[in-house]
C-alpha positions as CSV (number, residue, x, y, z in Angstrom):
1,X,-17.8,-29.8,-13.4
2,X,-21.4,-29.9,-12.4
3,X,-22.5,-33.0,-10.3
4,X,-26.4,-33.2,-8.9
5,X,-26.6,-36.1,-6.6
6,X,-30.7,-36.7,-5.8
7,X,-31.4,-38.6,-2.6
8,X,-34.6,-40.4,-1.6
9,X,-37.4,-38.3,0.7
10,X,-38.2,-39.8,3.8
11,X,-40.9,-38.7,6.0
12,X,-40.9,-39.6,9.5
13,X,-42.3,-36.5,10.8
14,X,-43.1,-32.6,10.3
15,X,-42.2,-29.3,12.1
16,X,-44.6,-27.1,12.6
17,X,-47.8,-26.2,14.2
18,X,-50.3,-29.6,14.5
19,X,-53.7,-28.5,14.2
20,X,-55.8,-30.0,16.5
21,X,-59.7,-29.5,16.3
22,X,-61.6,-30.4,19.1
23,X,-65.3,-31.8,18.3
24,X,-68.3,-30.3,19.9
25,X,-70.7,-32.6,20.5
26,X,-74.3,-30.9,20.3
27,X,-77.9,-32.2,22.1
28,X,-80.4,-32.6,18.6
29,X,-82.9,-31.5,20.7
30,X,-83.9,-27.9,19.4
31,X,-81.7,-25.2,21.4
32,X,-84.8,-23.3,23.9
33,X,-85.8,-20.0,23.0
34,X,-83.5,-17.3,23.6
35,X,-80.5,-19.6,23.4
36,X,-77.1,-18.1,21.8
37,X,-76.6,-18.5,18.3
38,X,-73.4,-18.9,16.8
39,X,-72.5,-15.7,14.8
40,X,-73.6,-14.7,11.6
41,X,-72.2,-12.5,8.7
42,X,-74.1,-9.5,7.9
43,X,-71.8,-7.2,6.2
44,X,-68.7,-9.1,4.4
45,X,-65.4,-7.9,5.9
46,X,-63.4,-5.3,4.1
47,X,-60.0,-4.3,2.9
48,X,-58.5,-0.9,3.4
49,X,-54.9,0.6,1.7
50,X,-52.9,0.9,-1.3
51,X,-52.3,-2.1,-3.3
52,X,-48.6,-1.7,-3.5
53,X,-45.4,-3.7,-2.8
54,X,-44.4,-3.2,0.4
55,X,-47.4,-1.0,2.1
56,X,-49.6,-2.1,4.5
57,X,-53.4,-3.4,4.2
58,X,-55.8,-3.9,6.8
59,X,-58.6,-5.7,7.3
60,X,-62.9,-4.7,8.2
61,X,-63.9,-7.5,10.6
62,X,-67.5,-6.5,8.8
63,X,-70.6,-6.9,10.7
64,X,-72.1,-9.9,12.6
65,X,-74.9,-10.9,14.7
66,X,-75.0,-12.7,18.0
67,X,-72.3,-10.8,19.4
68,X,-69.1,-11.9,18.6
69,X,-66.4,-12.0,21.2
70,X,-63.1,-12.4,18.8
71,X,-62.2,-12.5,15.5
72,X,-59.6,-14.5,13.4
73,X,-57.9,-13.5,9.9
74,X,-56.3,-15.3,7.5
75,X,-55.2,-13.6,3.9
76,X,-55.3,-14.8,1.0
77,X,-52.9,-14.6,-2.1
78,X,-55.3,-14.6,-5.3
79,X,-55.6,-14.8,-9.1
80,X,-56.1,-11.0,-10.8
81,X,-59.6,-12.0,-11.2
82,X,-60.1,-12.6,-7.6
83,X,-60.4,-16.2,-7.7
84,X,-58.1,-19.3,-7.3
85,X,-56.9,-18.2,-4.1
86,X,-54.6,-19.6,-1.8
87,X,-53.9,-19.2,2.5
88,X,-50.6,-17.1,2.7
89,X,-48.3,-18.7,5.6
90,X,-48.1,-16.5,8.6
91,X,-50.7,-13.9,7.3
92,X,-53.2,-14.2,10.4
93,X,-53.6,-10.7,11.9
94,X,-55.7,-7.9,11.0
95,X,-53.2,-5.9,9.2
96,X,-50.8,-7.5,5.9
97,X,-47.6,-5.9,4.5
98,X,-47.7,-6.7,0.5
99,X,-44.6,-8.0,-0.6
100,X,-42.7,-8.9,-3.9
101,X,-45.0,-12.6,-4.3
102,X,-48.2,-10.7,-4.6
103,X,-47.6,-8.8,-7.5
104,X,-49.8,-9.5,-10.2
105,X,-52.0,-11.1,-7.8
106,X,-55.1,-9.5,-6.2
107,X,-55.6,-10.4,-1.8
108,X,-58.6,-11.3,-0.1
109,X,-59.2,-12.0,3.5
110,X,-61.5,-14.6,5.5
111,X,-62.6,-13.2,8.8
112,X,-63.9,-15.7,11.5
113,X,-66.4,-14.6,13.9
114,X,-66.4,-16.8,17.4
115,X,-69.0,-16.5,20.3
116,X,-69.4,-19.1,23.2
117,X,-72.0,-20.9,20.8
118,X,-69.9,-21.2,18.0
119,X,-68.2,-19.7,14.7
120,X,-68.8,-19.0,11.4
121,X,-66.4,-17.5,8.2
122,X,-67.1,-14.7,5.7
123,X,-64.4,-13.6,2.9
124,X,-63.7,-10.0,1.5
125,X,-63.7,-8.8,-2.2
126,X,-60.8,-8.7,-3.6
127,X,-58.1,-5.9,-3.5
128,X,-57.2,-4.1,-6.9
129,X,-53.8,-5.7,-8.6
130,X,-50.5,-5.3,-6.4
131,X,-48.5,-3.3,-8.6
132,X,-45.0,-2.0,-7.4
133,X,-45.3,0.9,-4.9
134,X,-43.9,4.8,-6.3
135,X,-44.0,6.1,-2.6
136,X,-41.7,3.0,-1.5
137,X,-38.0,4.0,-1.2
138,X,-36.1,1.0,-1.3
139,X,-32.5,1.2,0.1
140,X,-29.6,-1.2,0.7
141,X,-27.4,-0.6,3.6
142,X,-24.1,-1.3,3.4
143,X,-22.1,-2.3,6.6
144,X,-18.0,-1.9,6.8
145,X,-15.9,-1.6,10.1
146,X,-17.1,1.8,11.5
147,X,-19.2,3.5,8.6
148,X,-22.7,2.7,7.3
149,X,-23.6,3.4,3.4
150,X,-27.0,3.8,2.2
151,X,-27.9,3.1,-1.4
152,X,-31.1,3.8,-3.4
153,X,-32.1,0.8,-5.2
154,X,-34.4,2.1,-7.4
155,X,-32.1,5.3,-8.4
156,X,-29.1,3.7,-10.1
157,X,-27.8,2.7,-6.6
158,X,-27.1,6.2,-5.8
159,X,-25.4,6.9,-2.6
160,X,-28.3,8.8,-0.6
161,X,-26.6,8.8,3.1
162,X,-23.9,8.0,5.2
163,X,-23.8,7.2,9.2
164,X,-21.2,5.9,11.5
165,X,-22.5,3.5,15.0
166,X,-20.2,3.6,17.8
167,X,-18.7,0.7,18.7
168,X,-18.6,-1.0,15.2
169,X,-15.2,-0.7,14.2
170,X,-14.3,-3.4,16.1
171,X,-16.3,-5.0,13.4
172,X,-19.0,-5.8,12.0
173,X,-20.6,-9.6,12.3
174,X,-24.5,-8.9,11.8
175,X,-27.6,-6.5,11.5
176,X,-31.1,-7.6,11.7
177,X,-34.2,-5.1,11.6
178,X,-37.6,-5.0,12.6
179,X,-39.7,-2.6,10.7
180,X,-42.8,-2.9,13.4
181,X,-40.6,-1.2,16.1
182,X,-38.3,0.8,14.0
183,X,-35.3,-1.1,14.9
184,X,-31.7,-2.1,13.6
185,X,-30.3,-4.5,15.9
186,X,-26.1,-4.4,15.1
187,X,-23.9,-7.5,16.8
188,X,-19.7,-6.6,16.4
189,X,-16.7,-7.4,18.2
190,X,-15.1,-10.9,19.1
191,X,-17.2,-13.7,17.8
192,X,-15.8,-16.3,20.7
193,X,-12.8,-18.0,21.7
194,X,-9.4,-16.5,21.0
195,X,-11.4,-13.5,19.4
196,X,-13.4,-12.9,22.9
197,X,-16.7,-11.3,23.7
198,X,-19.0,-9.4,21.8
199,X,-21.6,-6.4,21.8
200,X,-24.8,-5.8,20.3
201,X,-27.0,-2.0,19.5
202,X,-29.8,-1.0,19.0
203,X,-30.2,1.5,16.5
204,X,-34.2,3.3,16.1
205,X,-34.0,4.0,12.4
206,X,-36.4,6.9,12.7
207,X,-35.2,8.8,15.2
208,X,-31.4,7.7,14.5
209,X,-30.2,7.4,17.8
210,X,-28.8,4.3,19.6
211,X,-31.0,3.1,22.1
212,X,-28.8,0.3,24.2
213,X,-25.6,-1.3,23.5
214,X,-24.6,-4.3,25.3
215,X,-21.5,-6.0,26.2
216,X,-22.6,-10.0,26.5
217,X,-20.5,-13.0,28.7
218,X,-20.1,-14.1,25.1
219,X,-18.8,-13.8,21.5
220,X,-21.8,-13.1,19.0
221,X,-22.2,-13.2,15.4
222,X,-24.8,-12.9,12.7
223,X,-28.2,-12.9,14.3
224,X,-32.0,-13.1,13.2
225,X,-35.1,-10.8,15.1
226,X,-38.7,-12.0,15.3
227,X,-41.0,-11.1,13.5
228,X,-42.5,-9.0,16.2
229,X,-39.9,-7.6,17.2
230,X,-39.7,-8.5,20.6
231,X,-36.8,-10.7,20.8
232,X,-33.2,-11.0,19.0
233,X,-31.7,-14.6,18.8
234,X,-28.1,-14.1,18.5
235,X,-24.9,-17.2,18.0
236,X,-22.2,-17.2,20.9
237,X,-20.4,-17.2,17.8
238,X,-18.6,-19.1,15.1
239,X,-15.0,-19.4,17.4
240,X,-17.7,-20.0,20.5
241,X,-16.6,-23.5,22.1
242,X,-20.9,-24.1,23.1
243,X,-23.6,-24.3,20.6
244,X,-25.5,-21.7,22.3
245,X,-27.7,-19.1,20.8
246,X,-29.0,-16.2,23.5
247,X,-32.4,-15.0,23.2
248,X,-32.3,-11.2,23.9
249,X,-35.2,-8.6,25.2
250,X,-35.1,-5.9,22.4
251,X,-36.5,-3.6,24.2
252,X,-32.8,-3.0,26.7
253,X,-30.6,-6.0,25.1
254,X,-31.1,-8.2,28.1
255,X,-30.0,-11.9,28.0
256,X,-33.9,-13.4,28.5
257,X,-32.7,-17.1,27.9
258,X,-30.8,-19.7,26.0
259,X,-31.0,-22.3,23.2
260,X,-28.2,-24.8,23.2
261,X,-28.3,-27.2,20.3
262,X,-25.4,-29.8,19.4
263,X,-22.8,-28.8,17.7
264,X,-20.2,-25.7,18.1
265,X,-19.5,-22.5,16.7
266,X,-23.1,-20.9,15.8
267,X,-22.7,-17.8,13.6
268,X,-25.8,-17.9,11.1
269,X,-29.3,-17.3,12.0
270,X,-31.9,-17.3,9.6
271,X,-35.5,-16.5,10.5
272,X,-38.3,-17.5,7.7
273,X,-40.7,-15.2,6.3
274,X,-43.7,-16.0,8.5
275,X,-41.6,-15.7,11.7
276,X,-42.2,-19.5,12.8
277,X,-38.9,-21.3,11.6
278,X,-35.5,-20.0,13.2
279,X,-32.5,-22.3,11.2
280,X,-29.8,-22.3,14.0
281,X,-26.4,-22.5,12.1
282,X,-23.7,-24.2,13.6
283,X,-20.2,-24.3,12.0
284,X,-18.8,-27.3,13.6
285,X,-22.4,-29.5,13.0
286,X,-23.3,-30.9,9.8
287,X,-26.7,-30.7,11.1
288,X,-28.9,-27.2,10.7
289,X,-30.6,-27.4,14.2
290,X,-34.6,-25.9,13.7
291,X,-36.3,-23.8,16.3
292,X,-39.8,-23.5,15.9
293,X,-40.4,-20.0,17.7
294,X,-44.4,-20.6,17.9
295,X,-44.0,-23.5,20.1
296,X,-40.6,-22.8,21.5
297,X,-38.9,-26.3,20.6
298,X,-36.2,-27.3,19.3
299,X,-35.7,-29.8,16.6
300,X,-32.7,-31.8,15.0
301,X,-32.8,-31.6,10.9
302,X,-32.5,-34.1,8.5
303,X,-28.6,-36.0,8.7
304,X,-26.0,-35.3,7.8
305,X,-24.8,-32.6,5.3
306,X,-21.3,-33.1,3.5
307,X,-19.8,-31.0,6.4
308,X,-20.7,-27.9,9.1
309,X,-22.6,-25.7,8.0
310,X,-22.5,-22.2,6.5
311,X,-24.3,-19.6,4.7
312,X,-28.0,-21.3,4.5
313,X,-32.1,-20.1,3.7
314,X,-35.4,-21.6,3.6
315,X,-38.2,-21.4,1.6
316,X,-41.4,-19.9,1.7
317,X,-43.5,-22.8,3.0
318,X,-41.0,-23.3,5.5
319,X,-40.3,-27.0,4.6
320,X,-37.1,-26.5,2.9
321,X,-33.7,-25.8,3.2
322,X,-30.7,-24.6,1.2
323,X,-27.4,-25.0,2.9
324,X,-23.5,-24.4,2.0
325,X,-21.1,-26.3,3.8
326,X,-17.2,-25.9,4.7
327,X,-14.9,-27.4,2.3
328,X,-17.4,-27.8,-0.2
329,X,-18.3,-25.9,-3.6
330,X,-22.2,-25.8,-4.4
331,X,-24.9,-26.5,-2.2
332,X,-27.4,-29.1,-0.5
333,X,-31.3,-28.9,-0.3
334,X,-33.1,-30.9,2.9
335,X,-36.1,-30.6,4.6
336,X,-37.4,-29.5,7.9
337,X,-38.9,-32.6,8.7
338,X,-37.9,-35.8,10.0
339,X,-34.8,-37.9,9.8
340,X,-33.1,-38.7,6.4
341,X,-30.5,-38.0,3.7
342,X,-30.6,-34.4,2.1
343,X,-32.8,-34.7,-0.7
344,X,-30.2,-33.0,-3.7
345,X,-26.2,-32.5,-3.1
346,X,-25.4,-29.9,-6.0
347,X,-21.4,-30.1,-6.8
348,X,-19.6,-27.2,-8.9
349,X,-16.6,-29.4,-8.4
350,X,-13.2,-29.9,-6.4
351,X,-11.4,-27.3,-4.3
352,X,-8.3,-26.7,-6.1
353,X,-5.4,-27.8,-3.5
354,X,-4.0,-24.3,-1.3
355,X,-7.5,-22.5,-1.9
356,X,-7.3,-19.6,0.3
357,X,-11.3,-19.6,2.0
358,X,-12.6,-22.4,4.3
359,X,-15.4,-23.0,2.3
360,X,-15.6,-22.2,-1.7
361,X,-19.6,-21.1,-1.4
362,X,-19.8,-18.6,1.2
363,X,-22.8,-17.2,0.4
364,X,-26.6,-18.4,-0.8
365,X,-29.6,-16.9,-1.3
366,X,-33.1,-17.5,-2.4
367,X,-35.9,-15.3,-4.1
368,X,-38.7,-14.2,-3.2
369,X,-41.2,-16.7,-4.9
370,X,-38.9,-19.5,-4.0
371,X,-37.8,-20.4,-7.4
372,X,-33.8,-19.6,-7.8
373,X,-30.6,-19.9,-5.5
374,X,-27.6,-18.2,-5.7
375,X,-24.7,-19.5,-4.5
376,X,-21.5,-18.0,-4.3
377,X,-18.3,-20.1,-5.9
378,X,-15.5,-18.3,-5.3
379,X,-13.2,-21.2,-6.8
380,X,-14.4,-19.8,-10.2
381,X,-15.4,-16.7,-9.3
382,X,-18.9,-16.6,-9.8
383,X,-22.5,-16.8,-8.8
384,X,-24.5,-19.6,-10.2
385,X,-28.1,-19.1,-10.1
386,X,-30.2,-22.4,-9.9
387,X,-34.0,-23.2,-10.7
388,X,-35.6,-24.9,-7.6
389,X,-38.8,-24.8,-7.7
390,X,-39.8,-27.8,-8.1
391,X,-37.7,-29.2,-5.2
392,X,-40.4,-29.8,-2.9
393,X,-42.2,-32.2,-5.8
394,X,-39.3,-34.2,-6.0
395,X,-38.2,-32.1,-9.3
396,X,-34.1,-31.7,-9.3
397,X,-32.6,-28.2,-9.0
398,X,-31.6,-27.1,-12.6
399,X,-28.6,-24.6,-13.6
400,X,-29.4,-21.4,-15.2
401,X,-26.3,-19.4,-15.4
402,X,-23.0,-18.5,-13.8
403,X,-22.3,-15.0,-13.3
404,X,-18.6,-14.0,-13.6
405,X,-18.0,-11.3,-10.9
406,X,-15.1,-9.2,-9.2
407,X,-14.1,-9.5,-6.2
408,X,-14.0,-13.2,-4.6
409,X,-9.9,-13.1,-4.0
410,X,-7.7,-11.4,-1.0
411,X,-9.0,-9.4,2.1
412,X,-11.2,-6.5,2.7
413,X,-10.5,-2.5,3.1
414,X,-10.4,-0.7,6.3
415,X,-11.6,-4.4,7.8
416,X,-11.0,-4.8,11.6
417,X,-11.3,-8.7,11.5
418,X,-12.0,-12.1,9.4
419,X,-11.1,-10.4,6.3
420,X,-11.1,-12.3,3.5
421,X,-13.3,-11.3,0.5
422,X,-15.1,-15.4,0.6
423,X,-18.3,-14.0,-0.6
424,X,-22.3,-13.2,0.4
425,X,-25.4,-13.0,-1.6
426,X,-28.7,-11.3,-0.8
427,X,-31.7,-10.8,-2.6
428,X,-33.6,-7.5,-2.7
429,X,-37.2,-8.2,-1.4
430,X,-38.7,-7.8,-4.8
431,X,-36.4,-10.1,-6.6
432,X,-35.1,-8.3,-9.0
433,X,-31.4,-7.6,-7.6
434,X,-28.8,-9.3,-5.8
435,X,-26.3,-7.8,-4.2
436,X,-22.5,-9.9,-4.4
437,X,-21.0,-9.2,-0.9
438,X,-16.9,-8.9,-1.1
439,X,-16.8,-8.7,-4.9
440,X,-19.4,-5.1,-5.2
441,X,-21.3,-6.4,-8.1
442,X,-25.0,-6.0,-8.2
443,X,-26.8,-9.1,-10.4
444,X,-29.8,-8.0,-12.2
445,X,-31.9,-11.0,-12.1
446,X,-34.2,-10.7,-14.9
447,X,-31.2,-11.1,-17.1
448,X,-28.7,-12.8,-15.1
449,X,-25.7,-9.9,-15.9
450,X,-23.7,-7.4,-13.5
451,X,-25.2,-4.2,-13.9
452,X,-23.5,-1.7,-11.4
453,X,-20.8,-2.7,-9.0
454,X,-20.8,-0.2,-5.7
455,X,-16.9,0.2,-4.5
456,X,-18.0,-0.3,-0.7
457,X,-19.5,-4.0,-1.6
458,X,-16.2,-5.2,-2.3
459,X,-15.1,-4.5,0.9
460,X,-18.0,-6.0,3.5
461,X,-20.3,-9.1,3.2
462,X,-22.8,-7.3,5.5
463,X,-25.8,-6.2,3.8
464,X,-29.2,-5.5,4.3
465,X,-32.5,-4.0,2.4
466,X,-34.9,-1.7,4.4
467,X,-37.7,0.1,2.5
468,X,-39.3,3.0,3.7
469,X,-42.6,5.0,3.2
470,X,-43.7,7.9,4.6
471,X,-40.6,8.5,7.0
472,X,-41.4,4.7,8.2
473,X,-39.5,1.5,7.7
474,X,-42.4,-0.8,6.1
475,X,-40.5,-3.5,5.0
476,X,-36.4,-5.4,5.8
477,X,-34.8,-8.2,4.0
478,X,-32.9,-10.2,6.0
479,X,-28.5,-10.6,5.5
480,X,-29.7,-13.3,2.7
481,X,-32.7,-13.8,0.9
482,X,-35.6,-16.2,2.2
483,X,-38.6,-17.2,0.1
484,X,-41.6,-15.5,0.9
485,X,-44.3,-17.5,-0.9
486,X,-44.0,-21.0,-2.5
């Protein structure tokens, strides 16, 4: 039984960056001879790289008169023909990665010039058609209890390398990675309480050695990095008695500060696509506390969910949010703004009575434009994928197929800890796979059937995609799919 509840929208208020633009007042007298001139555009800026899924472009500032003293960028996701183009969120340095959303699509840049007398804009041409990139390797990684497999996405999932990191087989609880710094950041051990304290690496992916590796006062759990790399927000953990999340130095794993929202047990961080929305997810909350990393504040989501809160993602505009909960089978969207009910409460019906898993949906993820979920339901044993794009236009999420799958039912291999097989999903960056943690099957999306199943999957729910090009991590998913445009 499928039951979609849909919830009035209230808006009381919005996360996110206010912009605030303060007004020059001028003398109209004529400015005196000699007097600075605000800058102006001589040369249109210009675009420089490969117009390829997951390599980088970067950006001509062009010429300019009057001496400019900074520059500002902000790329643009365009039509083939260069036109009907629109800001990308986030995009606002001088160099862009291209990912799965701009395919088909052609990018342009705006450069603003600034002096002490003023600014002024100029755009780019357009770049040629993203197509996918040939000189990309994309590769899963694939986490159990001591060893680390690495699969070949775009090669029949062949098995291309195996690696071991010290330390994890007192199991695995996250990975994150940041492709600026070459990084893999790993979190294992106790996740809190009865289960204790907790460790975290750091693994450079080039060089292949561990950098750090920390023991914390703490239990940890399933972490999120920013986008810069700089700093690794990681859950005391999902037995942790506190709501406390520890903000850590990724440069030598020190403890650099705290954020403490309500609730107890975090053990899911999610960090959006454009780095500027950190979901905080506490098990025993039925809240998803918000952390706006730009402004560093905290935030309380929309009220309540049907219980604490699980496997979640966002969107790519960064004002919406899909959350599982425990005890329940299906999923919720809500917003990041304001105070309210969630907007859609998707049922795929009762828990049958002695169910084995705390929650019957452990596991959701989104795609890359934004437009389908999948959600786990391990009562059935399946993945349902759902159309949601219209979810931010009051347009109700719409079912699109169930996927049966293995897996779903009794505990893990060679598992140290918290072994039951209750399920993950993650897309791969350019949509066209997801990967079924603790069932092994691997979901072509295009056609919504399992098309390989790789034996390790069954046996982990901690997975990740990092894409290389020329012996340099370019591009990471993160443990579950996020939108990264609509």
């Amino acid at each position: 039984m499928r039951v979609l509840g849909h919830n009035h929208e209230r808006r009381v208020g919005r996360i996110g960056l206010i912009a605030v633009a303060a007004a020059l007042v001028w003398c109209l007298n004529p400015l005196p001879a000699g007097a600075l001139s605000p800058p102006v555009n001589l040369k249109p800026p210009t675009i420089v790289g490969i117009a390829q899924v997951g390599l980088k472009l970067r950006a001509s500032h062009g010429s300019w008169s009057n001496s400019p003293t900074s520059y500002a960028y902000e790329w643009k996701r365009c039509s083939a023909a260069g036109s009907s183009c629109v800001g990308i969120p986030g995009a606002t340095r001088s160099a862009y990665i291209l990912v799965s959303g701009d395919l088909g699509r052609t990018l342009r840049v705006r450069v603003t010039a600034y002096n002490a007398a003023g600014h002024s804009s100029a755009i780019s041409a357009h770049t040629a058609v993203v197509t996918v990139s040939t000189s990309v390797r994309h590769l899963e990684y694939i986490f159990n209890d001591g060893p680390v497999e690495v699969y070949d996405i775009d090669n029949a999932f062949k098995l291309v390398e195996t690696f071991s990191l010290p330390g994890t087989t007192l199991g695995v609880r996250g990975v994150a990675v940041s492709p600026s710094t070459n990084m893999m950041f790993v979190s294992f051990g106790g996740d809190g309480g009865g289960n204790g304290n907790g460790s975290v690496l750091a693994y450079n992916l080039v060089t292949k050695q561990v950098v750090w590796s920390v023991n914390l006062n703490s239990g940890i759990d399933s972490g999120a990095v920013s986008n810069d790399g700089k700093l690794l927000y990681m859950p005391c953990g999902e037995l942790c008695g506190t709501g406390t999340w520890n903000v850590m130095d990724t440069s030598n794993g020190a403890v650099v500060g705290t954020i403490v929202p309500n609730g107890t047990g975090p053990h899911d961080g999610v960090m959006s696509a454009d780095g500027k929305v950190l979901l905080l997810g506490n098990r025993n909350y039925p809240h998803v506390s918000i952390y706006n990393t730009v402004t560093k504040t905290l935030y309380a989501q929309i009220a309540p969910l049907v219980g604490g809160v699980r496997p979640l993602t966002i969107n790519g505009r960064d004002n919406r949010v899909f959350t599982t909960s425990t005890g329940f089978d299906g999923f919720q969207v809500s917003g990041t703004e304001g105070l309210g009910e969630a907007f859609y409460t998707v049922s795929f019906g009762a828990i049958p009575s002695g169910f084995p898993f705390s929650t019957a949906s452990h596991g959701i993820s989104l795609s890359p434009d934004s437009k389908e979920v999948y959600v786990i339901d391990a009562v059935h044993k399946e993945v349902q994928a759902w159309d949601v794009h219209g979810v931010t236009e009051s347009v109700a999420p719409k079912f699109v197929a169930a996927v049966p799958v293995n897996g779903l039912t009794g505990t893990e291999a060679g598992c140290a800890y918290d072994c039951g097989r209750d399920g993950w999903v993650q897309h791969t960056l350019d949509g066209r796979y997801v990967f079924v943690g603790d069932s092994g099957a691997v979901i072509e999306t295009a056609t919504h059937k399992v098309i390989a199943n790789l034996t390790n999957l069954l046996n982990t729910r901690k997975t990740i995609e990092i894409d290389w090009s020329n012996g340099l991590p370019v591009a990471t998913s993160g443990r579950t799919g996020v939108g990264q445009v609509g």
